[in-house]
Backbone and ligand atoms as CSV (ligand in chain L), in Angstrom:
chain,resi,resn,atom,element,x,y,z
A,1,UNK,N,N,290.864,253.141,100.109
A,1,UNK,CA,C,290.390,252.904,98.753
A,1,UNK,C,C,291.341,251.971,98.020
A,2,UNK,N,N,291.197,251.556,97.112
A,2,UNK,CA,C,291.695,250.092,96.186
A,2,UNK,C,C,292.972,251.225,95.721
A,3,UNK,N,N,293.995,250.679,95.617
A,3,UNK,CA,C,295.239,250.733,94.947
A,3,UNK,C,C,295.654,250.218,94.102
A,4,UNK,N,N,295.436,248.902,93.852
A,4,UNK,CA,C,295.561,248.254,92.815
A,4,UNK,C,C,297.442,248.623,92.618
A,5,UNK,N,N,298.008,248.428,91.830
A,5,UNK,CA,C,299.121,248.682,91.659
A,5,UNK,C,C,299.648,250.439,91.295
A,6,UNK,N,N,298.811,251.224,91.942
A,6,UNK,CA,C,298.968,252.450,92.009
A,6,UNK,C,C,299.371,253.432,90.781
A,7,UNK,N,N,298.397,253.181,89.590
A,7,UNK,CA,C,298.557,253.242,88.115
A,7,UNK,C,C,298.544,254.793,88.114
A,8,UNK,N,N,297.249,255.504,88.716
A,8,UNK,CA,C,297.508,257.062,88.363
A,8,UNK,C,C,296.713,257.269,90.309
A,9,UNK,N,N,296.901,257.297,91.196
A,9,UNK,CA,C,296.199,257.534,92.122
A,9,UNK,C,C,297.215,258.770,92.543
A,10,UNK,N,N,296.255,259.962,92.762
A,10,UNK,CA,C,296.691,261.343,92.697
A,10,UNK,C,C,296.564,262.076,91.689
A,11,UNK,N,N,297.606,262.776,91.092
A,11,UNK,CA,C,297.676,264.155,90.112
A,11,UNK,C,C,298.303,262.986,89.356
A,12,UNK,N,N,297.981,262.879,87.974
A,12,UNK,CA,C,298.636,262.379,86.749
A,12,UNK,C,C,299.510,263.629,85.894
A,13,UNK,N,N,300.294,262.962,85.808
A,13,UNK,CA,C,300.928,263.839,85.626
A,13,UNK,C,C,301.365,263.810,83.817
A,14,UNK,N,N,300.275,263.660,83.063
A,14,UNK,CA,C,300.321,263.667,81.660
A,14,UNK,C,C,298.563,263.235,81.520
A,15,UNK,N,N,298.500,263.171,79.810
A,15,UNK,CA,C,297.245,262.917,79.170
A,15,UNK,C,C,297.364,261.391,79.430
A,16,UNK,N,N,296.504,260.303,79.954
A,16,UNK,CA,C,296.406,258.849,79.674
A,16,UNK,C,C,296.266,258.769,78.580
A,17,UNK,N,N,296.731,257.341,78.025
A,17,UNK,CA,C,296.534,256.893,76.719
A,17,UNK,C,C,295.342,255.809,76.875
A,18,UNK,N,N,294.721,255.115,76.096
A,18,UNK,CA,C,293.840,254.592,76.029
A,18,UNK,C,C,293.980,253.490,77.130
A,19,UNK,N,N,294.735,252.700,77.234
A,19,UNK,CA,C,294.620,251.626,77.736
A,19,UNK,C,C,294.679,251.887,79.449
A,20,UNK,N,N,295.653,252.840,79.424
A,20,UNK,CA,C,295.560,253.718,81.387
A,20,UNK,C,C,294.469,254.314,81.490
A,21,UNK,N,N,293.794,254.418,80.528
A,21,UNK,CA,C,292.326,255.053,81.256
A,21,UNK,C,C,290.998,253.999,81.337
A,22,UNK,N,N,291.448,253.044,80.750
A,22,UNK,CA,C,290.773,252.018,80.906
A,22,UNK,C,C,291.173,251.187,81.964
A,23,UNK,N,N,292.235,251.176,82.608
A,23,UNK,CA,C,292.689,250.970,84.148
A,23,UNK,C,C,292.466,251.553,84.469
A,24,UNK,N,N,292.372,252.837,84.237
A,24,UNK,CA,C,292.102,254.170,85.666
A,24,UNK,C,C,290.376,253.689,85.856
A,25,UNK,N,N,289.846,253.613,84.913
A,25,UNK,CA,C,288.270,253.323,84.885
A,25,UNK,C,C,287.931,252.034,85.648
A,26,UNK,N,N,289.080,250.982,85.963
A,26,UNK,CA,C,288.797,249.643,86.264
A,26,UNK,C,C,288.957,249.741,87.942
A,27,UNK,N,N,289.713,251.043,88.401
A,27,UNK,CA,C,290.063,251.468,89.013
A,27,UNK,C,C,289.154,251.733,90.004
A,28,UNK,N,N,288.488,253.093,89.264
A,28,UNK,CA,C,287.612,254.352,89.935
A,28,UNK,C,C,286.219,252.730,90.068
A,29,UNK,N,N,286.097,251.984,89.194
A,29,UNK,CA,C,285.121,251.118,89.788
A,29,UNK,C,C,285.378,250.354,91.287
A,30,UNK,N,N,286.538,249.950,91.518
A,30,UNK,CA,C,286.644,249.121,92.471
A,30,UNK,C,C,286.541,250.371,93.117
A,31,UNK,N,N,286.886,251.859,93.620
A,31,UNK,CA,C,286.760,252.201,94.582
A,31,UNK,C,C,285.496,252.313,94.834
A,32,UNK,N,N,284.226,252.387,94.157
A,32,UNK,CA,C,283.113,252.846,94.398
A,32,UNK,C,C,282.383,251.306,94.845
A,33,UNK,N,N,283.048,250.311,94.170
A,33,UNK,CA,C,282.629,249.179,94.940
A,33,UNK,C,C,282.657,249.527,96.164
A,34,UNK,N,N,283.743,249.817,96.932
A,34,UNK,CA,C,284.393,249.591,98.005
A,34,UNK,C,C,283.418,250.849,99.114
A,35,UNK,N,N,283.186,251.971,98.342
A,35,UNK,CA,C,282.694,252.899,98.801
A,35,UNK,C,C,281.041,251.936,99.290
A,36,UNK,N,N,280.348,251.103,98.392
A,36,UNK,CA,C,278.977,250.678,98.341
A,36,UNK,C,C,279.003,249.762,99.360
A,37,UNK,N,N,280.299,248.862,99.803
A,37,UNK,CA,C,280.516,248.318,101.086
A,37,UNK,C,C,280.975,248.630,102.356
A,38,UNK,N,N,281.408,249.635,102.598
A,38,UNK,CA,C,281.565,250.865,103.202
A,38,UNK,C,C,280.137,251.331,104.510
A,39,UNK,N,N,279.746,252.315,102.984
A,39,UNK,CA,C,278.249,252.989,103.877
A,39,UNK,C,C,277.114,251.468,104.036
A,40,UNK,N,N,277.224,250.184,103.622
A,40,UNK,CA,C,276.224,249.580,103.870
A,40,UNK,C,C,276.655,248.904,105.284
A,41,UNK,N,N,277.968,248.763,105.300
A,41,UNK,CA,C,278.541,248.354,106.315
A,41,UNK,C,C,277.890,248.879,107.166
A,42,UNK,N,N,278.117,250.328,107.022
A,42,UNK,CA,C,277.740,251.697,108.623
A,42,UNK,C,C,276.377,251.295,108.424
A,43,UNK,N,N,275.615,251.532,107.535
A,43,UNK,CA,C,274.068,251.531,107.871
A,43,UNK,C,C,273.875,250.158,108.451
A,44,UNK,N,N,274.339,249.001,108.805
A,44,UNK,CA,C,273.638,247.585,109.311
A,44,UNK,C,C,274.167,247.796,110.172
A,45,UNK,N,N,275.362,248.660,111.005
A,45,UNK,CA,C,275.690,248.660,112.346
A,45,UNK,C,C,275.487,250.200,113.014
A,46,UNK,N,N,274.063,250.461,112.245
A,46,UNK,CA,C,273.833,251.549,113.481
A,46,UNK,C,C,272.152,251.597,113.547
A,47,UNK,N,N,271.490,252.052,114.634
A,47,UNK,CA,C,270.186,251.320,115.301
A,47,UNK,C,C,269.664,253.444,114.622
A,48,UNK,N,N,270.452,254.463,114.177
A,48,UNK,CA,C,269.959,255.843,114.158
A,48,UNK,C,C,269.167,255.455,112.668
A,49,UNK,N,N,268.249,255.930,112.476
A,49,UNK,CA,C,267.168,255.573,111.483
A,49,UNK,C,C,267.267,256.688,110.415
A,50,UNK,N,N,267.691,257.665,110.663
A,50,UNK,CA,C,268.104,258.928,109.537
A,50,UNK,C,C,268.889,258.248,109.251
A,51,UNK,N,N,270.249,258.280,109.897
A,51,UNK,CA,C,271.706,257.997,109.434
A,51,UNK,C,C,271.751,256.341,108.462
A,52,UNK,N,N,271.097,255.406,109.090
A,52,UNK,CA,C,270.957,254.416,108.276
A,52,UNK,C,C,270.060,254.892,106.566
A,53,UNK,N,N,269.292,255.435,106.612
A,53,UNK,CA,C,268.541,255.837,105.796
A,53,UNK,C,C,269.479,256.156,104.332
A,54,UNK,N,N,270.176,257.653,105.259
A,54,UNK,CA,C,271.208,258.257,104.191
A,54,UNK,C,C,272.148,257.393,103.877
A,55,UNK,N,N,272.835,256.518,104.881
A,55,UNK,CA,C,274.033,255.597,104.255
A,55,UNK,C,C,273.020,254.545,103.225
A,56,UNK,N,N,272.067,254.433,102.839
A,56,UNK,CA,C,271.699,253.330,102.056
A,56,UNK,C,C,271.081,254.213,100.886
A,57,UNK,N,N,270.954,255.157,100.850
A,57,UNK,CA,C,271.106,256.024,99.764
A,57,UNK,C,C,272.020,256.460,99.301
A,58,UNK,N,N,273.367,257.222,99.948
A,58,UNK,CA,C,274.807,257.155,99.280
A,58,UNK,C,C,274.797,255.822,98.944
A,59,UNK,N,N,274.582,254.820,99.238
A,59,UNK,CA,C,275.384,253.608,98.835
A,59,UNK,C,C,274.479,253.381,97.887
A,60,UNK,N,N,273.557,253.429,97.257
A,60,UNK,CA,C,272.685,253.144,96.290
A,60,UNK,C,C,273.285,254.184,94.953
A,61,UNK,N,N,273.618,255.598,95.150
A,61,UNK,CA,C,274.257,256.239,94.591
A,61,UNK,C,C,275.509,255.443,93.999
A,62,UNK,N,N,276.452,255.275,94.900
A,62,UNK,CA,C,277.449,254.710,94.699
A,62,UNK,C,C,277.261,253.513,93.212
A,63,UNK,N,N,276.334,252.719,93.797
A,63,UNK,CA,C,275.936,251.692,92.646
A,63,UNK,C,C,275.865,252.106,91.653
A,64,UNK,N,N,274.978,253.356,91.078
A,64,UNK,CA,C,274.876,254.236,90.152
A,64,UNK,C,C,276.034,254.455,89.500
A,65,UNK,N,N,277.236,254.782,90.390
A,65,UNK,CA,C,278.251,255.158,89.781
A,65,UNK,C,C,279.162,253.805,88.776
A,66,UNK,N,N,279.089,252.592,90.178
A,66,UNK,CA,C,279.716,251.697,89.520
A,66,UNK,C,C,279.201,251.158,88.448
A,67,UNK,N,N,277.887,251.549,87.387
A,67,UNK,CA,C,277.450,251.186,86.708
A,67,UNK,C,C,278.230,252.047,85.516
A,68,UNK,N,N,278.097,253.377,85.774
A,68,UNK,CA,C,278.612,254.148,84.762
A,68,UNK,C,C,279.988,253.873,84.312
A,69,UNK,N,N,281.013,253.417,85.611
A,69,UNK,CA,C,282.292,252.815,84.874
A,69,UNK,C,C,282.484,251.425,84.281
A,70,UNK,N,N,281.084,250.775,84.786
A,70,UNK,CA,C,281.703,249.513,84.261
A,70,UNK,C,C,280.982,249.955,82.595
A,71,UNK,N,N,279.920,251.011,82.286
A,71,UNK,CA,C,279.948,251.255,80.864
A,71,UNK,C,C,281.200,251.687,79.945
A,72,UNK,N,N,281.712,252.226,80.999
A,72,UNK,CA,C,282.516,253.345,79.636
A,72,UNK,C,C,283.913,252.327,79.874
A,73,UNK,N,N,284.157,251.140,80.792
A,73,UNK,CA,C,285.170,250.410,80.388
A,73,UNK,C,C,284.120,249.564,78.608
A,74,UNK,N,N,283.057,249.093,78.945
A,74,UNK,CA,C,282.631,248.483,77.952
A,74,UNK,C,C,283.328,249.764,76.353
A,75,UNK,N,N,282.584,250.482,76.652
A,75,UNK,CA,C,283.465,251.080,75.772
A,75,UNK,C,C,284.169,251.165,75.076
A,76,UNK,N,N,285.240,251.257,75.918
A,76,UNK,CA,C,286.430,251.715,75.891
A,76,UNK,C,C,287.071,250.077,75.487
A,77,UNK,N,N,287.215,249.386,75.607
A,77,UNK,CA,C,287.583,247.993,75.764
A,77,UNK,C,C,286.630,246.669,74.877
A,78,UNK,N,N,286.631,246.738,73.605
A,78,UNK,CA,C,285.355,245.850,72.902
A,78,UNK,C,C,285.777,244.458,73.420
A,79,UNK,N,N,286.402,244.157,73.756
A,79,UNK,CA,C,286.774,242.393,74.201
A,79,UNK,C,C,286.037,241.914,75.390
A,80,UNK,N,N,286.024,243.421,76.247
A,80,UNK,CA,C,285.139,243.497,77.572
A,80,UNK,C,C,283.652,242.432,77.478
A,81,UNK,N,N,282.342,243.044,77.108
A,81,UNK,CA,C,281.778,242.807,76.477
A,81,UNK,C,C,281.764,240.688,76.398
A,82,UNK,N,N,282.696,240.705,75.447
A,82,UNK,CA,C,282.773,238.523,75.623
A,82,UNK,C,C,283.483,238.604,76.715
A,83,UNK,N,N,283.976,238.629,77.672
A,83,UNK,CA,C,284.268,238.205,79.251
A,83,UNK,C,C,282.963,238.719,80.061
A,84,UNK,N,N,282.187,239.687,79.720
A,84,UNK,CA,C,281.090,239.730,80.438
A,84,UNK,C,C,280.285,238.478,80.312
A,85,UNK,N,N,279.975,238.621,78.924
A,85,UNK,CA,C,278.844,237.313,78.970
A,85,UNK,C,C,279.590,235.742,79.218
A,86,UNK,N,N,280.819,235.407,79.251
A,86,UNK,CA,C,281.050,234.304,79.128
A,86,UNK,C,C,281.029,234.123,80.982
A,87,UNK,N,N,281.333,235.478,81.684
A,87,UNK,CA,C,280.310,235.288,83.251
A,87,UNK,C,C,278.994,235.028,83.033
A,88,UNK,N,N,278.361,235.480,82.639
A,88,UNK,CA,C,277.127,235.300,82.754
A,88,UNK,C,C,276.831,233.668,82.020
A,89,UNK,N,N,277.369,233.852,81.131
A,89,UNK,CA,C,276.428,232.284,80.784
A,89,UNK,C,C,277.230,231.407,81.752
A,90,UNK,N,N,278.337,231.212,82.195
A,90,UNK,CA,C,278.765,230.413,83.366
A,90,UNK,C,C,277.745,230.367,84.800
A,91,UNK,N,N,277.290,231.708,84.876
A,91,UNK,CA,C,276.649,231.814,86.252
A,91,UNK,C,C,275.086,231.235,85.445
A,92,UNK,N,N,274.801,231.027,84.525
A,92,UNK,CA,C,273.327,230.916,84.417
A,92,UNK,C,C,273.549,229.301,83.984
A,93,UNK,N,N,274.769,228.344,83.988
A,93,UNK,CA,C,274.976,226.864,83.351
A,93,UNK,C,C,274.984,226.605,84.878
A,94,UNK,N,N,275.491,227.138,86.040
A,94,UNK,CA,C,275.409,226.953,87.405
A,94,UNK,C,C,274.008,226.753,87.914
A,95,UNK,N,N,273.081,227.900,87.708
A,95,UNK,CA,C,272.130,228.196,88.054
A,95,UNK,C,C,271.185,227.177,87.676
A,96,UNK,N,N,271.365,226.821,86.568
A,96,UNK,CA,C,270.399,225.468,85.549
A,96,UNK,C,C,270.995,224.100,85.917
A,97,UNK,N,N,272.094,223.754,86.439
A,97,UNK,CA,C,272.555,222.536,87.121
A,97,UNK,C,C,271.691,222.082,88.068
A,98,UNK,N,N,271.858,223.554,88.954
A,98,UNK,CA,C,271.387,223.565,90.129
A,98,UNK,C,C,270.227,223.484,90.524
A,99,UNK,N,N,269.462,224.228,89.629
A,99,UNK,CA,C,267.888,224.188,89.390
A,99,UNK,C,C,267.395,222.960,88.964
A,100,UNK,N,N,268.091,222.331,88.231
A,100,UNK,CA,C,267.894,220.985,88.066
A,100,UNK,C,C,268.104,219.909,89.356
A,101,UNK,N,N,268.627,219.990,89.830
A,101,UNK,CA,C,269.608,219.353,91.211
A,101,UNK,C,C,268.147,219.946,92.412
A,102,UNK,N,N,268.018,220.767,92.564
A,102,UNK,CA,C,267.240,221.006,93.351
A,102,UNK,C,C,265.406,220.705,92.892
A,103,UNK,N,N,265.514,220.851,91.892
A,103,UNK,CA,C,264.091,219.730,91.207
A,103,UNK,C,C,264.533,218.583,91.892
A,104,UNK,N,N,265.294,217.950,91.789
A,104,UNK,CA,C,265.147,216.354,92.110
A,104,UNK,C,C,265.695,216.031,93.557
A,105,UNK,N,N,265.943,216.911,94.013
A,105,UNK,CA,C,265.627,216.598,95.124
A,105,UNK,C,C,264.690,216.890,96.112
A,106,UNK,N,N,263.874,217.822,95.476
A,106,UNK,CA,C,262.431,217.937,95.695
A,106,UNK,C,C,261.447,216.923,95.668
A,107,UNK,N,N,261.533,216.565,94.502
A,107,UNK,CA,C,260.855,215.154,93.760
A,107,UNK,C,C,261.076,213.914,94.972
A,108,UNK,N,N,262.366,213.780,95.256
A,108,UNK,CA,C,262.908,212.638,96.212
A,108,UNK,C,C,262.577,213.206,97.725
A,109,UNK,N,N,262.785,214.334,98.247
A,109,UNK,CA,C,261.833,214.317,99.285
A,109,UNK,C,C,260.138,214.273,99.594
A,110,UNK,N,N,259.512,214.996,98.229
A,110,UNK,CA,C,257.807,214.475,98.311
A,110,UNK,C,C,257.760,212.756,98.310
A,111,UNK,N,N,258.662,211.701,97.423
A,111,UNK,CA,C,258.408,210.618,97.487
A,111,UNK,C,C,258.927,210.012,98.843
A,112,UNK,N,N,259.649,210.659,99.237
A,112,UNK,CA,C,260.234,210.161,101.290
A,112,UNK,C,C,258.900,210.209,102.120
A,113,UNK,N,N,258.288,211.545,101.744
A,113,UNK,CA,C,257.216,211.629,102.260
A,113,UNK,C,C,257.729,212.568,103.842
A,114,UNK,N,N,258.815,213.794,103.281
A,114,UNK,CA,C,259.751,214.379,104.699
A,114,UNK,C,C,258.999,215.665,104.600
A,115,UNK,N,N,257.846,216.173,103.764
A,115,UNK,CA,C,257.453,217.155,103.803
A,115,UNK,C,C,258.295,218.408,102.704
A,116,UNK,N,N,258.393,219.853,103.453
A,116,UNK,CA,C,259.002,220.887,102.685
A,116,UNK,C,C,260.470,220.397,102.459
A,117,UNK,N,N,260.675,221.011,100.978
A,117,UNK,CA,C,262.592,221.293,100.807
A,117,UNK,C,C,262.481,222.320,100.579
A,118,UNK,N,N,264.201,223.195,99.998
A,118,UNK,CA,C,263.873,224.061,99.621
A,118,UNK,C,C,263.551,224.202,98.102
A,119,UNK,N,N,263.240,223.009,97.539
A,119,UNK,CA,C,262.895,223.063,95.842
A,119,UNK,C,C,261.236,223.105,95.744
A,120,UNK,N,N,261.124,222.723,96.945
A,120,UNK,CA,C,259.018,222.662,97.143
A,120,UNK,C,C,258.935,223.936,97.573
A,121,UNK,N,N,259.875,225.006,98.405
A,121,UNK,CA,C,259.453,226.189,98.821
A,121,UNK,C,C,259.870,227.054,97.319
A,122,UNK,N,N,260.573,226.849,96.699
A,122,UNK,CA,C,260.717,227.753,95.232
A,122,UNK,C,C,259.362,227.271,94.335
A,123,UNK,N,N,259.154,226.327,94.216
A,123,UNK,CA,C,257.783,225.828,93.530
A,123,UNK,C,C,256.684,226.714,93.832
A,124,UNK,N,N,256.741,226.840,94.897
A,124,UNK,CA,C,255.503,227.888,95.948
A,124,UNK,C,C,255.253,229.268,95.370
A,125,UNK,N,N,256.676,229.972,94.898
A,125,UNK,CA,C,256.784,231.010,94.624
A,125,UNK,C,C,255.914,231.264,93.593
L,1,FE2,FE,FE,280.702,257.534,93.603
C-alpha cells in the first residue's frame, strides 16, 4: 500500500489536526487507488469467471471508496476544489485542440480520397 512519507500509517498516536487528516485522507485515497489496480489486475489475469466477477466488483467498490475521500478532502481543504477544476478545464482545452485537430484531419483525408480516419469513425458515432 502507498506510504507516501509515512504521515500516520499504523496506530496514531494522538488526535490529527486538520491538515494531517487531510493527508491521512490524501492518503487512505491513494491506497484504495492502488487497491482498484490491484483486484483489476487479478481479474484480467485469471480465465475463473466467479473469481473475475468478484475481483471487478471489489474493485468497483473500491472506486466507491475513492470517491468518498476525494469528497471529504474537498471538504476539508476549500482550495482543493480550484486545482480540481483548473484539471479539468486543462483536460477539456486538450480535448478541444484535439477535437479540432482531428476534424481536420478528417476533412484532409475525405479530400485525399484515403477513405476512414479516426475523425470519420467519431463522426459515425
Ligand atoms: Fe476500500
Amino acid at each position: 500500500m502507498p506510504e507516501f512519507v509515512k504521515p500516520f500509517s499504523g496506530m496514531v498516536p494522538r488526535k490529527m489536526t486538520k491538515e494531517e487528516l487531510i493527508r491521512a485522507m490524501r492518503l487512505n485515497m491513494a491506497a484504495e487507488l492502488e487497491a482498484v489496480h490491484l483486484y483489476m489486475a487479478h481479474a484480467d489475469a485469471t480465465d475463473d469467471e466467479l473469481a473475475h466477477t468478484v475481483l471487478i466488483e471489489i474493485a468497483d467498490e473500491e472506486r466507491v471508496h475513492v470517491g468518498e475521500f476525494m469528497e471529504m478532502i474537498r471538504r476539508l481543504d476549500p482550495e482543493e476544489q480550484r486545482f480540481l477544476d483548473e484539471g479539468q478545464g486543462e483536460v477539456a482545452q486538450n480535448a478541444a485542440r484535439l477535437g479540432a485537430e482531428a476534424a481536420g484531419e478528417a476533412a484532409e483525408g475525405a479530400s485525399s480520397g484515403s477513405g476512414l480516419t479516426i475523425g470519420s469513425l467519431r463522426e459515425a458515432e
